[in-house]
N, C-alpha and C positions, 0 to 999 in steps of 0.2 A: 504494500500500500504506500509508504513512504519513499518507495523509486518511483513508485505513479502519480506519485503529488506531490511535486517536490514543492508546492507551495506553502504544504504543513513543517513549521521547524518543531524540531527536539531537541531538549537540550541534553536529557538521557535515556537513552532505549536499552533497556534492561532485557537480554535473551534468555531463553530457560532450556539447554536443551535444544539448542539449535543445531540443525545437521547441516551446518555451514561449508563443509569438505562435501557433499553431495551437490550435483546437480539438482535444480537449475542454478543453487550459487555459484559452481566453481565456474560451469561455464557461458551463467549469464551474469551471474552475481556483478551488481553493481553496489556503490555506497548509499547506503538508504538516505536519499534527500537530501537534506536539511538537518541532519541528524549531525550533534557538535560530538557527541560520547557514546562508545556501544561497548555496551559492558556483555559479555556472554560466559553465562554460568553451564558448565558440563560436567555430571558425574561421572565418576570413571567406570561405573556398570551398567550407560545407555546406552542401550544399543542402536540408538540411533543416530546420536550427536557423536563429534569426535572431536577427543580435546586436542588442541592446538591447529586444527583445521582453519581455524576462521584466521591466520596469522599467513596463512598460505597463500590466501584470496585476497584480503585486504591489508595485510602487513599488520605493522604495529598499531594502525589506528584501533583494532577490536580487540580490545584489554578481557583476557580470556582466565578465569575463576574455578576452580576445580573443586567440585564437593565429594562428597562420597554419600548416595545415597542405597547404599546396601542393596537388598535383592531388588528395590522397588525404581530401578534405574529411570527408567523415563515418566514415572509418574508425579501429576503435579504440585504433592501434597510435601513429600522429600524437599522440592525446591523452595518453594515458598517461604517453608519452614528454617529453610537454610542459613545461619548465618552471615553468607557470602551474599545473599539476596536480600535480607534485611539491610544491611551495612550499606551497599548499592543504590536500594533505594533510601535510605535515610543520607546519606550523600546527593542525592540526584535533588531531594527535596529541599536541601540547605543553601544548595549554591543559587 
């Protein structure tokens, strides 16, 4: 949504579990908009996300957080709950 509108800015896009080393990012992946900070949280048991992918695709701008959500790897309750996700967003809301 944020590549297709580049006229919405962000100042932080917090990811959950993004499979950012998969297509269509690797090989359309663009930088989302208007977007100043992208923060992307990945545990290391989702199977669908891959940590340090998103570094691949967009360099250092996607500051990439690694949690450990045990057997429950890509569900969304792990994350949320996450300290790396609290932290994120209670930073995203100060600045």
């Amino acid at each position: 949504m944020l590549v297709a509108h580049p006229e919405i800015a962000v100042g932080t896009l917090i990811a959950l579990g993004s499979p950012l080393g998969e297509p269509p990012f690797l090989a359309y992946g663009r930088w989302p908009g208007r977007t100043e900070r992208w923060r992307n949280v990945v545990a290391l048991t989702d199977p669908v996300a891959q940590p340090r992918r998103g570094a691949d695709r967009f360099g250092s701008r996607v500051e990439e957080q690694l949690v450990d959500n045990g057997r429950r790897g890509h569900r969304p309750e792990p994350y949320l709950n996450s300290r790396a996700v609290g932290e994120a967003a209670s930073a995203a809301l100060t600045i």
